[in-house]
Structure formats: C-alpha cells, structure tokens
PDB file with SEQRES, HELIX, SHEET and CRYST1 records, atoms N, CA, C and O in Angstrom:
SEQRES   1 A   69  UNK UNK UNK UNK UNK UNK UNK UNK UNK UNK UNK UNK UNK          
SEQRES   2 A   69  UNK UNK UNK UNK UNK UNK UNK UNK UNK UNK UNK UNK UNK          
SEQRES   3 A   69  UNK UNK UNK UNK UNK UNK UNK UNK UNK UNK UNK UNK UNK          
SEQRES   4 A   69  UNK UNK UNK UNK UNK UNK UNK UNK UNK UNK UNK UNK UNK          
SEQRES   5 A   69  UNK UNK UNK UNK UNK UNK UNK UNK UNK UNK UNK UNK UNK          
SEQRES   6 A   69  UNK UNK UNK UNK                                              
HELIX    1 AA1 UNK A   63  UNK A   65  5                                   3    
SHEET    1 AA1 2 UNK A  33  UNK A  34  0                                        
SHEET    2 AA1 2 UNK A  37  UNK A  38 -1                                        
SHEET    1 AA2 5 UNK A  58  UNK A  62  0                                        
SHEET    2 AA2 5 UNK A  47  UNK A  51 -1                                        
SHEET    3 AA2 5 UNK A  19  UNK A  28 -1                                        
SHEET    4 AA2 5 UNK A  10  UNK A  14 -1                                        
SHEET    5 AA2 5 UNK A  66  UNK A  68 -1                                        
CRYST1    1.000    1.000    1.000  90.00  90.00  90.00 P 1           1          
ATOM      1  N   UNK A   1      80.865  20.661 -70.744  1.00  0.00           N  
ATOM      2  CA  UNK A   1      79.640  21.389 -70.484  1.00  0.00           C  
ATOM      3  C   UNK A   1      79.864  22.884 -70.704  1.00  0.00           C  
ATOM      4  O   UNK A   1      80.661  23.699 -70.240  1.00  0.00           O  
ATOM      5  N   UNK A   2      78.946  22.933 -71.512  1.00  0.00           N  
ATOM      6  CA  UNK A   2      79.401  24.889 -71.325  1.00  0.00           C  
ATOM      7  C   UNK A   2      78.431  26.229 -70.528  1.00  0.00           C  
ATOM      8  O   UNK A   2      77.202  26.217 -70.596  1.00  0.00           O  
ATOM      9  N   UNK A   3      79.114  27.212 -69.872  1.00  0.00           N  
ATOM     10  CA  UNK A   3      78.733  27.830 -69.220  1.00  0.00           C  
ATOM     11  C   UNK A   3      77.903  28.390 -69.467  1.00  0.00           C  
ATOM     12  O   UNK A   3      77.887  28.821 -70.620  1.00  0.00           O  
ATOM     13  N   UNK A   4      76.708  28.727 -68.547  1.00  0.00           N  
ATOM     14  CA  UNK A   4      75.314  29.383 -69.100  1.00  0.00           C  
ATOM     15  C   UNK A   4      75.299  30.771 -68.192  1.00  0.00           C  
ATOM     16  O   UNK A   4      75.563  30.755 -66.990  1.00  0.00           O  
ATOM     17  N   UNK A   5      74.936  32.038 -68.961  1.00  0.00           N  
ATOM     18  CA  UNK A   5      75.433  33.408 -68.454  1.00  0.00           C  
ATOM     19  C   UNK A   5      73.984  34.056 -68.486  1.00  0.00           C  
ATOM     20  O   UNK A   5      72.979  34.054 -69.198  1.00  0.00           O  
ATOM     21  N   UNK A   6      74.347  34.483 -67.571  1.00  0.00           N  
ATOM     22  CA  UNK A   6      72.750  35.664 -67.681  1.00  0.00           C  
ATOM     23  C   UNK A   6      72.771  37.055 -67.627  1.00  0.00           C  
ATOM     24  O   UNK A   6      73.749  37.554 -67.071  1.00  0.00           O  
ATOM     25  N   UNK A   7      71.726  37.961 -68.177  1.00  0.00           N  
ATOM     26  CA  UNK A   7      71.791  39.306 -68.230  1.00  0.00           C  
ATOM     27  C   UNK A   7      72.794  40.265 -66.926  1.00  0.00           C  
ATOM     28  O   UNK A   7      72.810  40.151 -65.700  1.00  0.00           O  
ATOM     29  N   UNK A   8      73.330  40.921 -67.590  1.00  0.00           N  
ATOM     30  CA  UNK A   8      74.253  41.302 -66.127  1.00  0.00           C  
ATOM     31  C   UNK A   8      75.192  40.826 -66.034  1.00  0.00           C  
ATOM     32  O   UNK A   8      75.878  41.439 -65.216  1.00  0.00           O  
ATOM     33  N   UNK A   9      75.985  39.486 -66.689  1.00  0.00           N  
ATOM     34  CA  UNK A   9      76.688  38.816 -66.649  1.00  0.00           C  
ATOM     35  C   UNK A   9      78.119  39.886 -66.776  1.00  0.00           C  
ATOM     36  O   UNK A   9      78.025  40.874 -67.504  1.00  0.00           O  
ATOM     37  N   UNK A  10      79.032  39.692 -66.246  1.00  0.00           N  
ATOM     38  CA  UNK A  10      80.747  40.404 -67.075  1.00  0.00           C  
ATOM     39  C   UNK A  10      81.213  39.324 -67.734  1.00  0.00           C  
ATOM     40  O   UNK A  10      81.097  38.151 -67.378  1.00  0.00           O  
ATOM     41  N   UNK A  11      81.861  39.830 -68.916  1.00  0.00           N  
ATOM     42  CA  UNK A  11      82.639  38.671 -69.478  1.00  0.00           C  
ATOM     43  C   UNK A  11      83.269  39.230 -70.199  1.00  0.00           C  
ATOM     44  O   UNK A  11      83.222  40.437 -70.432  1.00  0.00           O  
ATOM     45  N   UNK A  12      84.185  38.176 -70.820  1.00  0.00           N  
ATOM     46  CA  UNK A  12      85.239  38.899 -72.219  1.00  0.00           C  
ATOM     47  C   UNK A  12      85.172  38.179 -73.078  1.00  0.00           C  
ATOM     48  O   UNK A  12      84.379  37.257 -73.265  1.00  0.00           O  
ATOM     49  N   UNK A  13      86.020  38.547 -73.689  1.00  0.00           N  
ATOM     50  CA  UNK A  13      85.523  37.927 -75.327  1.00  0.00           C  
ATOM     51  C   UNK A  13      87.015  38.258 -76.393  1.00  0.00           C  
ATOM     52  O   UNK A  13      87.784  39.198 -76.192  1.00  0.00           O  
ATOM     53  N   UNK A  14      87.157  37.241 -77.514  1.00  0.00           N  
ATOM     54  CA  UNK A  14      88.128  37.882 -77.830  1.00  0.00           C  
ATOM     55  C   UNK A  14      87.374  38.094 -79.455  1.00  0.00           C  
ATOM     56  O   UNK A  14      86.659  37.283 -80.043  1.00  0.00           O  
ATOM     57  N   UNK A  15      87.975  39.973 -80.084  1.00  0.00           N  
ATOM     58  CA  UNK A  15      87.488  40.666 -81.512  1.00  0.00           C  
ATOM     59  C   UNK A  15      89.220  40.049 -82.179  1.00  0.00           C  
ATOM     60  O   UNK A  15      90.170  39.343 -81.842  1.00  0.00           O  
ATOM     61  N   UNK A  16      88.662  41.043 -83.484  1.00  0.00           N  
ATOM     62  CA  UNK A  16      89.981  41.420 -84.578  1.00  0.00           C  
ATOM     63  C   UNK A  16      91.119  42.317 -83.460  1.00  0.00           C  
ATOM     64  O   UNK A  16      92.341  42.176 -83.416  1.00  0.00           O  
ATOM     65  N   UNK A  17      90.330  43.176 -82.684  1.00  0.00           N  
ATOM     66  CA  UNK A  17      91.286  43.494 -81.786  1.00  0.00           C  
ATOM     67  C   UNK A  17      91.845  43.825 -80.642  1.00  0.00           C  
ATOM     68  O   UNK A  17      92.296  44.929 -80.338  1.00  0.00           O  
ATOM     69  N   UNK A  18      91.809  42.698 -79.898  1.00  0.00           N  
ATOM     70  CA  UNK A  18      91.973  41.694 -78.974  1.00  0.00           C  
ATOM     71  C   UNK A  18      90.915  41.604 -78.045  1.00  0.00           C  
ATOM     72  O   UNK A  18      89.811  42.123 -78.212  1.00  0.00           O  
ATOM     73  N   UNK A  19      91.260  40.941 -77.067  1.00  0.00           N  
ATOM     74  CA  UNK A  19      90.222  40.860 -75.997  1.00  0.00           C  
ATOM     75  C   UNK A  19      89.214  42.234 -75.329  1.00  0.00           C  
ATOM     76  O   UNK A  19      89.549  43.252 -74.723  1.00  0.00           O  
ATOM     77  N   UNK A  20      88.449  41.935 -75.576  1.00  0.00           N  
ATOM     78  CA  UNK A  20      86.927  42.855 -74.653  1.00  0.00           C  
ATOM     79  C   UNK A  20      86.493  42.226 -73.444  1.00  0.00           C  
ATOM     80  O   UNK A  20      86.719  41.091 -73.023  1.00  0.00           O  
ATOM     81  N   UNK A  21      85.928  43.026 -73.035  1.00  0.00           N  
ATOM     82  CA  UNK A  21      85.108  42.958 -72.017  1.00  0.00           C  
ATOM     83  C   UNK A  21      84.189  43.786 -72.092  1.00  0.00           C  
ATOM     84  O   UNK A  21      84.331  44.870 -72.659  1.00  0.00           O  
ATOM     85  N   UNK A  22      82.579  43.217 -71.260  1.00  0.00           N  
ATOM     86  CA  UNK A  22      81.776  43.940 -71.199  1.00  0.00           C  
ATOM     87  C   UNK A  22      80.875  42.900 -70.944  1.00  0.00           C  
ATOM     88  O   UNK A  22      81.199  41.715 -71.017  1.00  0.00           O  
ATOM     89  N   UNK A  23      79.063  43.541 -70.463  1.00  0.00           N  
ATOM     90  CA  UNK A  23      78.387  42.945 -70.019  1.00  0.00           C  
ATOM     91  C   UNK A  23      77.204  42.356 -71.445  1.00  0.00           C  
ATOM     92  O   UNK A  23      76.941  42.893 -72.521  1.00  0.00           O  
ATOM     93  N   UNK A  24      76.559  40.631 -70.625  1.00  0.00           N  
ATOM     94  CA  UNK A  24      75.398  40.191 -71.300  1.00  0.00           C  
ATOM     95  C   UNK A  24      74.503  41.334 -71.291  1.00  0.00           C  
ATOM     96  O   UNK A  24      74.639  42.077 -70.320  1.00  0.00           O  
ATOM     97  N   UNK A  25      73.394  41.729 -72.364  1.00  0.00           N  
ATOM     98  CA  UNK A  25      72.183  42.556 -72.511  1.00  0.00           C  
ATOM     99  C   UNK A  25      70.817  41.773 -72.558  1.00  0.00           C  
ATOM    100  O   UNK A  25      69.684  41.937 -72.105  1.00  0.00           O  
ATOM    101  N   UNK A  26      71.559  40.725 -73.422  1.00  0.00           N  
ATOM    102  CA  UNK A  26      70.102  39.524 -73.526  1.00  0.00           C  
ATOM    103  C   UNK A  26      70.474  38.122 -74.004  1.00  0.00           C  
ATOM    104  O   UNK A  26      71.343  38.046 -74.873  1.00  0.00           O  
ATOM    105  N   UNK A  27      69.959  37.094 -73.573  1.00  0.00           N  
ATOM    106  CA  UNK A  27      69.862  35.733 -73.865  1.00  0.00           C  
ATOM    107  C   UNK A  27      68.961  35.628 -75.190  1.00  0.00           C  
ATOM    108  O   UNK A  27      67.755  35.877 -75.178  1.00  0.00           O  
ATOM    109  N   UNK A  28      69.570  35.291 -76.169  1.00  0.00           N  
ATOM    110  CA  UNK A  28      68.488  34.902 -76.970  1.00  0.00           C  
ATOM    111  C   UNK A  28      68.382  33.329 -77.402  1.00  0.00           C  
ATOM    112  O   UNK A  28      69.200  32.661 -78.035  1.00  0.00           O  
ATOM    113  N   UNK A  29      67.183  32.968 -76.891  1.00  0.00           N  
ATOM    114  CA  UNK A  29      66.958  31.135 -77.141  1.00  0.00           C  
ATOM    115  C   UNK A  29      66.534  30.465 -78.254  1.00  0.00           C  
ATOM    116  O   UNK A  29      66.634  29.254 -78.450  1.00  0.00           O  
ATOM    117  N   UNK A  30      65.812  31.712 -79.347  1.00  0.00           N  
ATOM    118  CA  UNK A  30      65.150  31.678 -80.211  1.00  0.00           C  
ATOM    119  C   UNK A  30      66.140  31.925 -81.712  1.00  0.00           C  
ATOM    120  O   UNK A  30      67.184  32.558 -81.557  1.00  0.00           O  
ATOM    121  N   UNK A  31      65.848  31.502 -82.905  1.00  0.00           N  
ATOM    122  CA  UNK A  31      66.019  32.519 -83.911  1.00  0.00           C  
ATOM    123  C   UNK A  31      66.572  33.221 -84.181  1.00  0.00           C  
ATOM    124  O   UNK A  31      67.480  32.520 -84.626  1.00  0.00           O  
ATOM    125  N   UNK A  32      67.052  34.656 -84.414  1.00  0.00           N  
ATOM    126  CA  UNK A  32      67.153  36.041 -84.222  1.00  0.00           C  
ATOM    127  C   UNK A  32      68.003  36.613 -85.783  1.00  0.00           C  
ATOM    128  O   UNK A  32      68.576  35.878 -86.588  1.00  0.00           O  
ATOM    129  N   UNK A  33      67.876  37.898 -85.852  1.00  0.00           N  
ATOM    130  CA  UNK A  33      67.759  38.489 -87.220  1.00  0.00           C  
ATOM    131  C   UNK A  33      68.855  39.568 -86.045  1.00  0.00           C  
ATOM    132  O   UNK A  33      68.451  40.409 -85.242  1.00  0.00           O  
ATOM    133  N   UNK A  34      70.277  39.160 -86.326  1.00  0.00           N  
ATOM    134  CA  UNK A  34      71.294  40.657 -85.686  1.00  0.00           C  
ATOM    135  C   UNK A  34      71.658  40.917 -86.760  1.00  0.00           C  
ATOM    136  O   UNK A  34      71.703  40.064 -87.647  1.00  0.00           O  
ATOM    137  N   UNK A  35      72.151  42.673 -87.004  1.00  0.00           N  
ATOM    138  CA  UNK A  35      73.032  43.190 -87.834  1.00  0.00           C  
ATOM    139  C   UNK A  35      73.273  42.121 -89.294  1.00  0.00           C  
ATOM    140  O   UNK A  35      74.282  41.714 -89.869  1.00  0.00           O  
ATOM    141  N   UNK A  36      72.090  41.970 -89.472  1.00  0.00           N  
ATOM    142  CA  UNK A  36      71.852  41.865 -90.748  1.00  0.00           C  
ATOM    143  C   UNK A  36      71.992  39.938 -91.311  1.00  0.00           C  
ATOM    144  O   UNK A  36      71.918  39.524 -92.467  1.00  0.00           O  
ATOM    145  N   UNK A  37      72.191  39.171 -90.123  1.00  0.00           N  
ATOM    146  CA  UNK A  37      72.235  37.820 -89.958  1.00  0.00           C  
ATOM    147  C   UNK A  37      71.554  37.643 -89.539  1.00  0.00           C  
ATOM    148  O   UNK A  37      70.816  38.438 -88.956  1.00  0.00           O  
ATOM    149  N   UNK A  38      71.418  36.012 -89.662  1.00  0.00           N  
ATOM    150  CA  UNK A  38      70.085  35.215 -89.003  1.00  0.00           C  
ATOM    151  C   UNK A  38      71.316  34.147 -88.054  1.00  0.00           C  
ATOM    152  O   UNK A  38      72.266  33.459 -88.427  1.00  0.00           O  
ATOM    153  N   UNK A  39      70.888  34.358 -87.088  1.00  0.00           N  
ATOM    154  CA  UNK A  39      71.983  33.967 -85.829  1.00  0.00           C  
ATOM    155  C   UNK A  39      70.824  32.897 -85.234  1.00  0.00           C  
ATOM    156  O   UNK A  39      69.730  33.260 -84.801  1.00  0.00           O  
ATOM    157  N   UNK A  40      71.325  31.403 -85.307  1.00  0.00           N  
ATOM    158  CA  UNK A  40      70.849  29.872 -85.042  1.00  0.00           C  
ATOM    159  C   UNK A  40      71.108  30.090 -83.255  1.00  0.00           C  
ATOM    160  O   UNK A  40      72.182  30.036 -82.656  1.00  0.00           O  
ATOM    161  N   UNK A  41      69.849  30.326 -82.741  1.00  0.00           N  
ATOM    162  CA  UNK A  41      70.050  29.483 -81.278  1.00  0.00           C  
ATOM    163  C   UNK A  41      68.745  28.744 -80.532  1.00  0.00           C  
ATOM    164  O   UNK A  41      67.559  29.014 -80.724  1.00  0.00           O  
ATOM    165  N   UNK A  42      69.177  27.957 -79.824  1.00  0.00           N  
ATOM    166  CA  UNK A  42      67.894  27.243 -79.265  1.00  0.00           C  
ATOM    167  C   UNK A  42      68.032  27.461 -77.530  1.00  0.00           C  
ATOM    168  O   UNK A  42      68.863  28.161 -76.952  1.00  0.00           O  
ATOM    169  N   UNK A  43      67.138  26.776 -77.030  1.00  0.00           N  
ATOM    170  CA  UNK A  43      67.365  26.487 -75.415  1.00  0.00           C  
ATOM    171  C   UNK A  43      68.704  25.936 -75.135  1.00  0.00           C  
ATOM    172  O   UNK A  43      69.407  26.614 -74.386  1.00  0.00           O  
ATOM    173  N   UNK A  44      69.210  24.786 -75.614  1.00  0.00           N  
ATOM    174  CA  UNK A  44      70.234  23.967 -75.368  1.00  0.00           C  
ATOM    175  C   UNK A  44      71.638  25.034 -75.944  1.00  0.00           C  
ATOM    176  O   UNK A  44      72.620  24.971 -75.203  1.00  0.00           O  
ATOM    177  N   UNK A  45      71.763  25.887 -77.067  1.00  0.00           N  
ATOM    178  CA  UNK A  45      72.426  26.316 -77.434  1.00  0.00           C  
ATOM    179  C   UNK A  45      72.842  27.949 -77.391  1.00  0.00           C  
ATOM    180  O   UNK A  45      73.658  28.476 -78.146  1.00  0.00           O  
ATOM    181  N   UNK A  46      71.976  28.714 -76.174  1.00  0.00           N  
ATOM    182  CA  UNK A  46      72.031  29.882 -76.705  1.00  0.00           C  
ATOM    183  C   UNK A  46      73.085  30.962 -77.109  1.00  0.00           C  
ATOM    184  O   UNK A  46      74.229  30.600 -76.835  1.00  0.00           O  
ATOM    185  N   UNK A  47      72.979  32.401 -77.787  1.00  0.00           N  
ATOM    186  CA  UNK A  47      73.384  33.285 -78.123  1.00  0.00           C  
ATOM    187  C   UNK A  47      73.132  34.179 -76.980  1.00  0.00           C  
ATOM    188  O   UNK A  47      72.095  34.177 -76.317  1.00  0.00           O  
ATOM    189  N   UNK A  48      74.327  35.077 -76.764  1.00  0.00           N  
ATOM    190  CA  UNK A  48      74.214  36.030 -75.847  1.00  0.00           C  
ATOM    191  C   UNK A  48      74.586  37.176 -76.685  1.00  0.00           C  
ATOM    192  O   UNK A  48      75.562  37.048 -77.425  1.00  0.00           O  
ATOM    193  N   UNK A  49      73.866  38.393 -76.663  1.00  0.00           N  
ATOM    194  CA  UNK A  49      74.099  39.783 -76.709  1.00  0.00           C  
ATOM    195  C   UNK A  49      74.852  40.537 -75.647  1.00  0.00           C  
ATOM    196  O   UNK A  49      74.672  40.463 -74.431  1.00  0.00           O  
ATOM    197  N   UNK A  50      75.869  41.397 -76.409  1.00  0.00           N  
ATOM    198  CA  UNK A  50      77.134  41.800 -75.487  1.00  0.00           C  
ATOM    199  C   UNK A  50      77.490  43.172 -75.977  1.00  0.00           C  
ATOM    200  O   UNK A  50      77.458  43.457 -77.174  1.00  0.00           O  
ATOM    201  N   UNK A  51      77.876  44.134 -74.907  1.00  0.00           N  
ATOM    202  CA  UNK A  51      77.714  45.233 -74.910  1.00  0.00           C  
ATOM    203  C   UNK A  51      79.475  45.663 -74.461  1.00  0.00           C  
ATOM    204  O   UNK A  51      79.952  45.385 -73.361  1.00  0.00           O  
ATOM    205  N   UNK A  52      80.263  46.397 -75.601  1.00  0.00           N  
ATOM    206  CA  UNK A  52      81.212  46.033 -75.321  1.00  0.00           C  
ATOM    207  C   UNK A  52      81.437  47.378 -73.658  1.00  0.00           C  
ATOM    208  O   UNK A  52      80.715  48.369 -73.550  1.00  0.00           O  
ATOM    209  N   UNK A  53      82.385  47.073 -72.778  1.00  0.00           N  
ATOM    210  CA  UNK A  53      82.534  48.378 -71.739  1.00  0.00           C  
ATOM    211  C   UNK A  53      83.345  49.564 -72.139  1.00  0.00           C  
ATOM    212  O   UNK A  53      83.199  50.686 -71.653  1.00  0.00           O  
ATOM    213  N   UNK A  54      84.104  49.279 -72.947  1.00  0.00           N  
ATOM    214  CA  UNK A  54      84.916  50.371 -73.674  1.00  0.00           C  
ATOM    215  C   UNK A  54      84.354  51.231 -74.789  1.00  0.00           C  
ATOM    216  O   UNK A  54      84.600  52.418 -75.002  1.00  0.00           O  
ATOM    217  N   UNK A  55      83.629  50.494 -75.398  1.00  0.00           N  
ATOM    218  CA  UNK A  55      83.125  51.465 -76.826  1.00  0.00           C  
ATOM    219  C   UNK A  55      81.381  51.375 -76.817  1.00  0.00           C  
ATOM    220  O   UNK A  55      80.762  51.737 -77.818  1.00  0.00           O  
ATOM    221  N   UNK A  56      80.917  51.043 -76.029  1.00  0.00           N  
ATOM    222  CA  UNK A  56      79.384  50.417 -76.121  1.00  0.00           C  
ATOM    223  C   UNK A  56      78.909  49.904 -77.566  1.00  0.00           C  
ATOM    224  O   UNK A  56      77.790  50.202 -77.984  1.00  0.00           O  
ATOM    225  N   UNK A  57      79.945  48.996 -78.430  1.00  0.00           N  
ATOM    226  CA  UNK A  57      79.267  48.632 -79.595  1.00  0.00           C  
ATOM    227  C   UNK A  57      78.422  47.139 -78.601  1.00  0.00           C  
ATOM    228  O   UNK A  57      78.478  46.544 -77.524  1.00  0.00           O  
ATOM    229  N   UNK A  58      77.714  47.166 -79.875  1.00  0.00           N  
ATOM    230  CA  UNK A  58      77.001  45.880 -79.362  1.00  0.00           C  
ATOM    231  C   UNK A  58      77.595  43.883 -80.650  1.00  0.00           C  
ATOM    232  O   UNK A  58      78.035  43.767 -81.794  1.00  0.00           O  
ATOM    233  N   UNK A  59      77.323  43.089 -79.819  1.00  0.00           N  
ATOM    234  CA  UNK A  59      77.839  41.800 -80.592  1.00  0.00           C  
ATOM    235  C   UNK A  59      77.275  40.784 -80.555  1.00  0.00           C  
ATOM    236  O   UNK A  59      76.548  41.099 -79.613  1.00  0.00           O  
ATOM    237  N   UNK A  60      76.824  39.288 -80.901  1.00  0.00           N  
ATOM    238  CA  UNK A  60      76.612  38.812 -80.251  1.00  0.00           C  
ATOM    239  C   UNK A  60      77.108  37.244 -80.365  1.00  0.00           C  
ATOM    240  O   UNK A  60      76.892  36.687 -81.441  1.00  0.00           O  
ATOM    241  N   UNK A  61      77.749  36.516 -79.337  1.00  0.00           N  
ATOM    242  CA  UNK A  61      78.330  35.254 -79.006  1.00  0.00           C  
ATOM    243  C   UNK A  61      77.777  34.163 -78.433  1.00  0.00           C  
ATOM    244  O   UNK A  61      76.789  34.402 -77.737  1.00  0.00           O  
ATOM    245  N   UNK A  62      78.259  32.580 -78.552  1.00  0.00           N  
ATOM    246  CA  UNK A  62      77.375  31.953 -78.244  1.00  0.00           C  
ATOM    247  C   UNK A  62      79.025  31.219 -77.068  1.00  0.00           C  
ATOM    248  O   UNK A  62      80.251  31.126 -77.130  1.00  0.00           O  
ATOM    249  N   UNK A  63      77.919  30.904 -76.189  1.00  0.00           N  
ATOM    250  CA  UNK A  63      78.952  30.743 -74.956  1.00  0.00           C  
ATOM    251  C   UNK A  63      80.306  30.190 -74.584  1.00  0.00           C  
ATOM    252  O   UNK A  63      81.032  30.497 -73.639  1.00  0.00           O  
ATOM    253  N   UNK A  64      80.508  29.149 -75.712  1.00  0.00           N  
ATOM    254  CA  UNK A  64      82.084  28.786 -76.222  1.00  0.00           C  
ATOM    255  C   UNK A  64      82.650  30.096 -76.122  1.00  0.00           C  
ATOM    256  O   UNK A  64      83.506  30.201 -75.244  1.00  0.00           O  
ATOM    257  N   UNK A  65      82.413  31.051 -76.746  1.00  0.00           N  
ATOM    258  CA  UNK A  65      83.142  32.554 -76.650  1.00  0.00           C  
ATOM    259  C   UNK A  65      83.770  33.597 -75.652  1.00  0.00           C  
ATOM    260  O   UNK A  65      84.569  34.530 -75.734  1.00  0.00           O  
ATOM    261  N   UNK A  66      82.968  32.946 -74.599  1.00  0.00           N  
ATOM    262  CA  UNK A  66      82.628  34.017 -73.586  1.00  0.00           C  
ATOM    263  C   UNK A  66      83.263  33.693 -72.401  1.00  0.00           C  
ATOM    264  O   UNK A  66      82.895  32.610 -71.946  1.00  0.00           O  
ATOM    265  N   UNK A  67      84.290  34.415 -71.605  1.00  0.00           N  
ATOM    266  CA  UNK A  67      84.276  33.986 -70.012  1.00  0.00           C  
ATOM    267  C   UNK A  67      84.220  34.854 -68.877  1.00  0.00           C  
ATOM    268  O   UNK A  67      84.889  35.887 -68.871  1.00  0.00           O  
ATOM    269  N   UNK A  68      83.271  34.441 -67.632  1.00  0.00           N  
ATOM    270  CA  UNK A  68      82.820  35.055 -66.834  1.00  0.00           C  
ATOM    271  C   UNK A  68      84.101  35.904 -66.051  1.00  0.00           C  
ATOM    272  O   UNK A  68      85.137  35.503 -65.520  1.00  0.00           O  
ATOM    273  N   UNK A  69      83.721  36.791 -66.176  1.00  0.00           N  
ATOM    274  CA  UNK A  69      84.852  37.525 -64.956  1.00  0.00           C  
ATOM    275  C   UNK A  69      84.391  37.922 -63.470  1.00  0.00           C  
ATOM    276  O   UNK A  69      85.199  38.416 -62.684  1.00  0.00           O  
TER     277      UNK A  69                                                      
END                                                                             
C-alpha cells in the first residue's frame, strides 16, 4: 500500500544529488503540465509537488518516492 501525504507534509526524497528534504505544496489528482511535462496522475495514483528546504527549487514525485519524516 502506498503512503498518501498531504500539503504540509515533510518528507525526503532522493535527486542526482542525494537525498532532500522538504515540504508537500500540492496534491495533484488530475493531469498536470510541470516544467514542461505532462505528469500522469489520478485519485488512486497521485503526484505530489515538493518544495525543496534547502534551495526552494520546486519538483514533483509520486509517492513511491517520498518518505514522511
């Protein structure tokens, strides 16, 4: 089963270079058009938007990715 996170959430994540952390910004259940992709999510599957705490870039992961801290 995989974990379902909500806005506010902390979590980490691992980039090219190494692990982040930082918080959910938004659930997206729908569709969505990021940074220049068309990023597949539904209800059952969503994408989370992530804000890194160190650099404030923004990313976004689908919850296999992600763990709550």
């Amino acid at each position: 089963m995989t974990t379902r996170f909500s806005v506010g959430d902390h979590v980490r994540w691992n980039s090219e270079g190494g692990e982040v952390e930082g918080r959910i910004i938004k659930v997206h259940t729908k569709d969505v058009e990021f940074k220049g992709r068309t990023r597949r999510c539904s209800p059952e599957e969503p994408q989370y938007e992530v804000t890194s705490d160190k650099t404030g870039h923004d990313a976004m992961h689908k919850g296999t990715a992600l763990t709550k801290l």
